[in-house]
N, C-alpha and C positions, 0 to 999 in steps of 0.2 A: 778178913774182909767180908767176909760171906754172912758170920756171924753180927756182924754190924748192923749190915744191910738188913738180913730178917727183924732185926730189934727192932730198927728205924719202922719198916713196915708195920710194927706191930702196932707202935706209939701216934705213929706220925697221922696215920687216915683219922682218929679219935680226937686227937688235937686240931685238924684242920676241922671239922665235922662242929665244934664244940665251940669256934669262932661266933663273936653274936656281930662284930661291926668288922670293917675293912679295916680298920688299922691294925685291929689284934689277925688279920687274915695275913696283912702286907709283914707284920713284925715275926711269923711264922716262915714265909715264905723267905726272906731274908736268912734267917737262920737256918734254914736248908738249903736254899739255891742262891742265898749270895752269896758274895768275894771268900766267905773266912766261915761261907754252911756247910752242914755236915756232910752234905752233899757232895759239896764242892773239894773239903778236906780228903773226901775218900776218890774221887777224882784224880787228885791230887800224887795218892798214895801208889795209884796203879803205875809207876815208874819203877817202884822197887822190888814189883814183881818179877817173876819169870815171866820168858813169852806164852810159856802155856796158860799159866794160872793167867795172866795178866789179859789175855784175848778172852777167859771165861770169866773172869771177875768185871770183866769190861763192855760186857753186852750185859751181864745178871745189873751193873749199875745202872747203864742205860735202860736196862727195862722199867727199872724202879722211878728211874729223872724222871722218865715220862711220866708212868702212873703220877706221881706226885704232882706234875706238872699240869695233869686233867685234872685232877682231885683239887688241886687252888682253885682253877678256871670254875670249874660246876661252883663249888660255895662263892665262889664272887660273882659267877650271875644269880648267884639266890641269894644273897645279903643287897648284892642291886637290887635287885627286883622288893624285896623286903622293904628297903630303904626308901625305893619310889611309892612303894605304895603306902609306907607312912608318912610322906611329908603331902602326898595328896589330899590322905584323909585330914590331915590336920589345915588345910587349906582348902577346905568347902566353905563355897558363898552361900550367904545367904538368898533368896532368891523373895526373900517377902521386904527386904529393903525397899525403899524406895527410890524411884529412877534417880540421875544428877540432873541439877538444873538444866535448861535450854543452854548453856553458855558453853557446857560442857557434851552438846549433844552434836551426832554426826551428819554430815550434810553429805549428799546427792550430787554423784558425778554431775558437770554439764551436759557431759554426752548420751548419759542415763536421763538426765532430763531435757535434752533435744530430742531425744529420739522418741518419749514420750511425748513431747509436746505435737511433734510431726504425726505419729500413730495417733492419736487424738483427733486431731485433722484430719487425716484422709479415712479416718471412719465414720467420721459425719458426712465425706461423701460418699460414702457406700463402699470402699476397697475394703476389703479383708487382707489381712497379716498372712505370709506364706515364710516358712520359711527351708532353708537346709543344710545339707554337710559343710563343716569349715575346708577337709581336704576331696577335693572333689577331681573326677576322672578326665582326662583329658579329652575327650565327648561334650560333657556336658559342661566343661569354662571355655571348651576353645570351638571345636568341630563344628558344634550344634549351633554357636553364633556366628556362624558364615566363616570363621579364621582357621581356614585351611594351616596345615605344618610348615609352609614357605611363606606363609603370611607378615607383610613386616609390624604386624600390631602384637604379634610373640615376642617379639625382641621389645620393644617400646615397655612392654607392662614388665618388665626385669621377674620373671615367673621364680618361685622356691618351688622345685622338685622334689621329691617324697626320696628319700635316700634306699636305691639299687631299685629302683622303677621310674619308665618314662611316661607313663599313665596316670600317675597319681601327683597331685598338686596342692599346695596351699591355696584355694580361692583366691582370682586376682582379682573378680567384681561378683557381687549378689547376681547375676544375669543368670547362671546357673539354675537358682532357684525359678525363674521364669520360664526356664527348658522345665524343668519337673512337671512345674504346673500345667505348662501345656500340652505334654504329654499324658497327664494322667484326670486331666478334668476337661472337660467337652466346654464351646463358649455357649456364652457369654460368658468372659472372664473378666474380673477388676482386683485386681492387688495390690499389695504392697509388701518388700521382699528386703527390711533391715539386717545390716549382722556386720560381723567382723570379715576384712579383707588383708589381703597379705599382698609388699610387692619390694624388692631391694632396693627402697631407696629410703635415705635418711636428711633430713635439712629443717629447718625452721615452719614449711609446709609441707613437708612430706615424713611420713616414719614406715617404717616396716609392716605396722598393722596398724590400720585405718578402720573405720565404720564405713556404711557406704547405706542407703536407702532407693532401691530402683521401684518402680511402677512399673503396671504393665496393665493393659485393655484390649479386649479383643472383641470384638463383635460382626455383625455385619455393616454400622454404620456409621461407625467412628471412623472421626477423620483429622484432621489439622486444626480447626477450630475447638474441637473439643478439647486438644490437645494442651494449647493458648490458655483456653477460661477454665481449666482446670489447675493448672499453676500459676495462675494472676490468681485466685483466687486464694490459693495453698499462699504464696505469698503475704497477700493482706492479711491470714489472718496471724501466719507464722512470725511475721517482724510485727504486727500488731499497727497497722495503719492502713488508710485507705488509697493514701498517693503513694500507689507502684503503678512503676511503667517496666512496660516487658519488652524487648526485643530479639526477636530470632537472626542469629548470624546462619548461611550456610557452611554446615562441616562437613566432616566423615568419621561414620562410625561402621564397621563392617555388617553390625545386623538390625540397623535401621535405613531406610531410605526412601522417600528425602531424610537429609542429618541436617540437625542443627545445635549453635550450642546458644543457649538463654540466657542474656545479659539483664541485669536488672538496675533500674535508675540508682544513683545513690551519689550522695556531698562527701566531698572529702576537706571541707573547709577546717580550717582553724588546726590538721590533726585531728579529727572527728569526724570519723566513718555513721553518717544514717539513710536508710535507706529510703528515697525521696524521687522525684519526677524532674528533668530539665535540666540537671548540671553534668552529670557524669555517668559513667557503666560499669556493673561490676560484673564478672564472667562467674554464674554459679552453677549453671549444669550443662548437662548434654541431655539432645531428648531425640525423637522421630519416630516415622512410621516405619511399623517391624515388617524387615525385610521378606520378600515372597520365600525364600527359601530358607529362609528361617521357619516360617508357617508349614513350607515340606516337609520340613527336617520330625517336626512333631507332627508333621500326618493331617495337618489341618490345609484342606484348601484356596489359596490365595485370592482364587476366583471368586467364595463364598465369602470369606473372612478378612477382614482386616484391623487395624487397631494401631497405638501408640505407646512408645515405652520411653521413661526417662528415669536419671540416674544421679545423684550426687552424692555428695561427702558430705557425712552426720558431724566432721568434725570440724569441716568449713563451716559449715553455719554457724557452730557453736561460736568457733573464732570472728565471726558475721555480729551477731547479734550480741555477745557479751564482750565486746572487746578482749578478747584472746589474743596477746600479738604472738605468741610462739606454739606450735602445733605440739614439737617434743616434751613439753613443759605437761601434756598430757597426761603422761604416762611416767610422771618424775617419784609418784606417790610421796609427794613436799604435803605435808600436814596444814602448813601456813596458805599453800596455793589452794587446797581443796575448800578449807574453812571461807578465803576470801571470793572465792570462785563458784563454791557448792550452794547447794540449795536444801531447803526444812526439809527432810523426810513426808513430812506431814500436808504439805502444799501440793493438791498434785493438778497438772495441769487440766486447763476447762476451756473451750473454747467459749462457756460463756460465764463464765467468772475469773476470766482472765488465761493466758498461758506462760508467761515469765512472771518475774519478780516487780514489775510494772505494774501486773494484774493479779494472779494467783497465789504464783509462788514465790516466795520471798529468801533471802540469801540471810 
């Protein structure tokens, strides 16, 4: 037995070593460690031992199974790895070709190009882009906006919590990024504060993770009217018409007050949603004056300061303006949906050369 065993060692590491592709590695390995290998034969044999020889012939094969058993694995990650790196080299692009036609070229989430269209717009009127963390501290999405821990607007927004902390949260709204800002820049303040949101719920208008676009101003003399002709204005140029009509319902929202939420004209005749003055209303955001102790909370005071914030979904609009009937169908990554839905790379939105595919950019 013993004598076998040293043979095998001598042969076997030069033959596995000597392997150039996997099959001649796998036809190796068979012959030793399969049903009827040599391996396995001597395995086999240790019945007809004594107990003594039998217990030392039986650990000296085991030692050797293994060795053998590492010695396969090392050449087969190096004949992998051999292998991957020949079939890469043999499959380099060329890179001086020339593009594929337009027919074949990739189109521009709506959401990527809503949310463009909207940052376009409100930098012609003077906000700057702010933005921040996706997972944010339970401070800065709940506390700092007025929503104490018995709050019942905690339970409403179905919150994902960071797994083994009650601190740490998936973003329920962009408002976060308006505590930073006002915490770390003195006013006059004019923003605008895009990004991705998180909230447990799933349907035809709601999904898990949303877009969201809030505003925020703060000065000494901003007030409710500015409020108004800054999104009648955002409006007109965003649906691309001059007949909008705006109206303010009373709401609540914990860190604005007065709350309201901004209805905008629009037809819903024939099955055809446009947005228009006289016939109907459609609910598109929530907005108000930011609450006094929200201004505390960031160290500014109420008595000096005041301002207005509002807030909506990048992904209603989109559903708004391009007839989207299903919200989920967003995030389906359907090749057919984005083609029929998306827009040129090349088309980027202008407030004065147009903003959708009406004006600028084309699908």
């Amino acid at each position: 037995m013993e004598e076998k065993i040293a043979a095998l060692r001598q042969s076997v590491p030069n033959a596995v070593q000597q392997t150039k592709t996997l099959i001649q590695l796998d036809e190796i390995r068979v012959k030793l460690l399969g049903k009827n290998g040599s391996i396995t034969e001597l395995m086999k044999g240790l019945g007809a031992l004594s107990p003594e020889k039998k217990k030392e012939a039986g650990q000296l094969l085991n030692t050797f199974k293994n060795e053998v058993t590492a010695l396969i694995e090392s050449q087969k990650a190096t004949l992998e790895e051999a292998e991957l790196n020949a079939k890469l080299a043999s499959q380099t692009a060329d890179i001086t070709l020339p593009c594929r036609p337009n027919t074949h070229s990739g189109r521009i989430h709506p959401v990527a190009q809503v949310m463009e269209e909207m940052l376009t717009i409100f930098a012609q009127m003077g906000f700057e882009m702010a933005e921040g963390p996706d997972i944010e501290d339970d401070f800065h999405n709940f506390e700092a906006l007025n929503i104490p821990p018995s709050h019942p607007a905690r339970q409403m927004q179905a919150t994902f919590f960071m797994e083994n902390t009650t601190d740490k949260v998936l973003r329920t709204q962009t408002s976060g990024v308006q505590i930073r800002t006002m915490e770390s820049k003195k006013p006059p303040i004019k923003i605008v504060a895009p990004g991705r949101t998180y909230r447990r719920d799933y349907d035809m208008t709601h999904t898990p993770m949303f877009h969201q676009i809030e505003g925020l101003v703060i000065d000494t003399e901003t007030n409710l009217a500015h409020l108004k002709s800054t999104l009648t204005e955002f409006m007109k140029l965003f649906f691309e018409t001059d007949d909008v009509a705006l109206r303010f319902r009373p709401s609540y929202f914990p860190f604005t007050e007065p709350s309201y939420e901004a209805d905008v004209g629009c037809s819903r005749k024939n099955g055809e949603f446009v947005i228009k003055s006289g016939e109907d209303w459609c609910e598109l955001l929530g907005c108000g004056m930011v609450h006094p102790d929200v201004l505390r909370t960031c160290g500014l005071d109420p008595n000096v300061y005041q301002g207005y914030a509002f807030g909506c979904g990048i992904d209603r609009f989109a559903m708004l303006k391009y007839g989207i009937p299903d919200l989920r169908s967003f995030f389906d990554a359907d090749m057919r949906w984005i083609k029929h839905y998306g827009f040129l790379p090349l088309d980027i939105p202008s407030v004065i050369s147009g903003l959708s595919f009406n004006g600028g950019a084309k699908r």
